[in-house]
matplotlib code that plots the C-alpha trace (Angstrom):
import matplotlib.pyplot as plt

x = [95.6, 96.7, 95.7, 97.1, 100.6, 101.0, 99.5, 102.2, 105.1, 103.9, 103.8, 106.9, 108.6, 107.0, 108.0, 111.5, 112.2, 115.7, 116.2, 117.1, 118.5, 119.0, 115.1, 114.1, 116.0, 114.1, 110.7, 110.9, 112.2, 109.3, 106.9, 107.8, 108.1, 104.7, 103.0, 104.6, 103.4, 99.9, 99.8, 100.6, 97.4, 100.0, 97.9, 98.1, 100.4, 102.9, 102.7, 104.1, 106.6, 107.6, 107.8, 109.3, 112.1, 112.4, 113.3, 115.7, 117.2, 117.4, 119.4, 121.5, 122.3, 123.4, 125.5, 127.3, 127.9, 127.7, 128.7, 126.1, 124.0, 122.3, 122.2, 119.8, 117.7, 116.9, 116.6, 113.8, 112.1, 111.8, 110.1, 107.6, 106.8, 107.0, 104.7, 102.1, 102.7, 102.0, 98.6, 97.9, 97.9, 97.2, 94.2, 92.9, 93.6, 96.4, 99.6, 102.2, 104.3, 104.3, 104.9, 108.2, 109.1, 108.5, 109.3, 112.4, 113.3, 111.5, 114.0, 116.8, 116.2, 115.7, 119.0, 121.2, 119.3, 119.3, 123.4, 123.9, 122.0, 122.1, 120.0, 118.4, 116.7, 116.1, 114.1, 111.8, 111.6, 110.8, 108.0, 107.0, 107.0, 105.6, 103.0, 102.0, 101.9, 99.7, 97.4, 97.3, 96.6, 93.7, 92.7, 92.6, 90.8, 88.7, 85.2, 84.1, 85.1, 89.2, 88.8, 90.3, 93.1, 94.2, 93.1, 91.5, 89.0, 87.6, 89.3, 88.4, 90.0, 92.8, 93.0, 92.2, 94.6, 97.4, 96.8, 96.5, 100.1, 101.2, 100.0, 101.3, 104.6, 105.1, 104.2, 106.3, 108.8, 108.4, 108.7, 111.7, 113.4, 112.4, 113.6, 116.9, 117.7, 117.1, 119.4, 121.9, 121.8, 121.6, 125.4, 126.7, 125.8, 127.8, 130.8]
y = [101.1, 99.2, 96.0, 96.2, 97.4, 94.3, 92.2, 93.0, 93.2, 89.6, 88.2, 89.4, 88.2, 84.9, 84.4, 86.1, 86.7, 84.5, 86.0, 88.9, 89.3, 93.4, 93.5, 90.8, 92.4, 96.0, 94.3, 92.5, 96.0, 97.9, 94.7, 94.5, 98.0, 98.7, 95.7, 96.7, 100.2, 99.5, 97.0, 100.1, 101.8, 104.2, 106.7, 105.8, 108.2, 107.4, 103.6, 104.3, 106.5, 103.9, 101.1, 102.8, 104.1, 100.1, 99.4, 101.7, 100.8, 97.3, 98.3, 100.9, 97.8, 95.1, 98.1, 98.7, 95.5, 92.9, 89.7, 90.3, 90.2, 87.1, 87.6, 91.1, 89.4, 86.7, 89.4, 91.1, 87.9, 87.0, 89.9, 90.1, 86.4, 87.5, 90.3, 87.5, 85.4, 87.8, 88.9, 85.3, 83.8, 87.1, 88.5, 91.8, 94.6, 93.1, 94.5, 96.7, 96.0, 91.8, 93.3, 95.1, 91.9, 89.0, 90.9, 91.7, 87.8, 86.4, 88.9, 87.7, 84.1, 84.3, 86.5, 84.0, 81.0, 82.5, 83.4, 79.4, 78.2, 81.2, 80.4, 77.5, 79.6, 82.5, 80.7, 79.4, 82.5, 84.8, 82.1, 82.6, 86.0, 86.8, 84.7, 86.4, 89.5, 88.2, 87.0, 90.3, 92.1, 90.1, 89.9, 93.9, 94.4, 91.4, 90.4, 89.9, 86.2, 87.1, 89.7, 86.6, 86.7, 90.5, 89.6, 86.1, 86.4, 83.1, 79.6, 78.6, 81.9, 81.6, 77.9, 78.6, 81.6, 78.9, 76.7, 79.2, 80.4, 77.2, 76.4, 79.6, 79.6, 75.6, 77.5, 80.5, 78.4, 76.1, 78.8, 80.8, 76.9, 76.0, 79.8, 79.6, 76.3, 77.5, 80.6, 78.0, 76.2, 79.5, 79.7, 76.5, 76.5, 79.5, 78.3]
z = [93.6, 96.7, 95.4, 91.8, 93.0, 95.0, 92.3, 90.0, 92.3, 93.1, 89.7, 89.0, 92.2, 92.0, 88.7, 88.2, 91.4, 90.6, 87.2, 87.7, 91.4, 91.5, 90.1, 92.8, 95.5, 94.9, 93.8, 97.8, 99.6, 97.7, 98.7, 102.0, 103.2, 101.0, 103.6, 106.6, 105.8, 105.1, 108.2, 110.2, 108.7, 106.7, 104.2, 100.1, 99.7, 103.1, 101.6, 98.2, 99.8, 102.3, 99.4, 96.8, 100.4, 100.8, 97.3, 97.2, 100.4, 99.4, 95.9, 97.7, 100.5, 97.8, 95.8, 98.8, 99.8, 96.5, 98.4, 100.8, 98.1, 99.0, 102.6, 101.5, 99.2, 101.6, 104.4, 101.7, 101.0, 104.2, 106.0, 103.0, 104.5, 107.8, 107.5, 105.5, 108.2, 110.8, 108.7, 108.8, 112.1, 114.0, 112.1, 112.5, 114.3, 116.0, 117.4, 115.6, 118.6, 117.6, 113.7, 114.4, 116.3, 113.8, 110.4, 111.3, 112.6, 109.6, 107.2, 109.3, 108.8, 105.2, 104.9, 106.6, 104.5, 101.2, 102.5, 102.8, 100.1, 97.7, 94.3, 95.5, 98.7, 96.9, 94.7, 96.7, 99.1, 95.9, 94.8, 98.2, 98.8, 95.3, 95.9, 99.2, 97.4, 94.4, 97.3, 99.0, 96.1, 94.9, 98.0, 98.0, 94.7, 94.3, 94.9, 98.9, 98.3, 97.8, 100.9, 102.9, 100.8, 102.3, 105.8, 106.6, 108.9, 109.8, 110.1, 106.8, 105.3, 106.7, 105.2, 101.9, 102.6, 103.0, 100.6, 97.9, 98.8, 98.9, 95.6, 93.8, 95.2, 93.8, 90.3, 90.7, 92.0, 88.8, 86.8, 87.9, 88.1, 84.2, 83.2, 85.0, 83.5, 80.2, 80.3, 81.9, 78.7, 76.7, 78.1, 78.0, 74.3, 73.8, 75.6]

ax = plt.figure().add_subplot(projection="3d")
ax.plot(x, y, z, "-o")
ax.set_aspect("equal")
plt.show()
């Protein structure tokens, strides 16, 4: 179930992640607390509860405080990279210690970007954390092959590990882009 769950919160981060900002900004607290939470070794049931805590703390954060609303999305975004990140150049087994350290500065990062460059950021950063989440979850329910996807465990996993997420967020990232120029026109036509 692990592996489907993040599979479709990715897809639908990476590709309308922008669209809809309230959806984005619970579909990257669920994502990035249900990460964080399995990277702990948290139980099925602990991880659901944890992500589905995380979206809601991420909705009940930008209700509160609307013009922050950028600033939390890009905080979301960014610790659902962080935590890929962390997976990525740390490998297995490593320290929850270095997690609780680099999460939260990746979140911050991405809160005070996406706070500067609003739409633009959050684009990318939604392309980019959806696609980590896509990656995770095939890399969770696929054949032995994907299994570097979760957690690389050689050099050359953690490569193709890169490049695929480079590659699907330039997609997602073309996608939210083509999709938000469209509804642009949408309303200038009805002006």
């Amino acid at each position: 179930m692990s592996g489907i769950v993040l599979l479709v919160i990715g897809l639908a981060l990476c590709f309308f992640g922008v669209v809809s900002i309230r959806l984005g900004i619970a579909l990257a607290g669920f994502g990035a607390a249900w990460l964080l939470a399995d990277a702990l070794g948290a139980s099925s049931t602990w991880t659901v509860v944890v992500a589905c805590a995380g979206a809601a703390a991420a909705l009940i954060c930008t209700m509160l405080m609307t013009h922050f609303l950028f600033f939390i999305g890009g905080v979301c975004a960014g610790a659902i990279i962080g935590a890929k990140a962390f997976v990525l150049f740390n490998g297995p087994g490593s320290g929850w210690l270095l997690a609780v350290i680099v999460v939260p500065i990746a979140g911050l990062i991405g809160g005070f970007l996406a706070n500067h460059w609003r739409r633009r950021f959050l684009r990318w950063a939604t392309a980019f954390a959806g696609a980590a989440l896509v990656l995770s979850g095939l890399g969770r329910i696929g054949p032995d092959f994907f299994r570097n996807l979760w957690r690389p465990e050689s050099a050359l996993g953690a490569i193709i590990l890169a490049v695929g997420w480079i590659v699907l967020t330039v997609i997602g990232h073309g996608v939210q882009y083509q999709t938000s120029r469209r509804k642009n026109q949408k309303a200038a036509v009805k002006e």
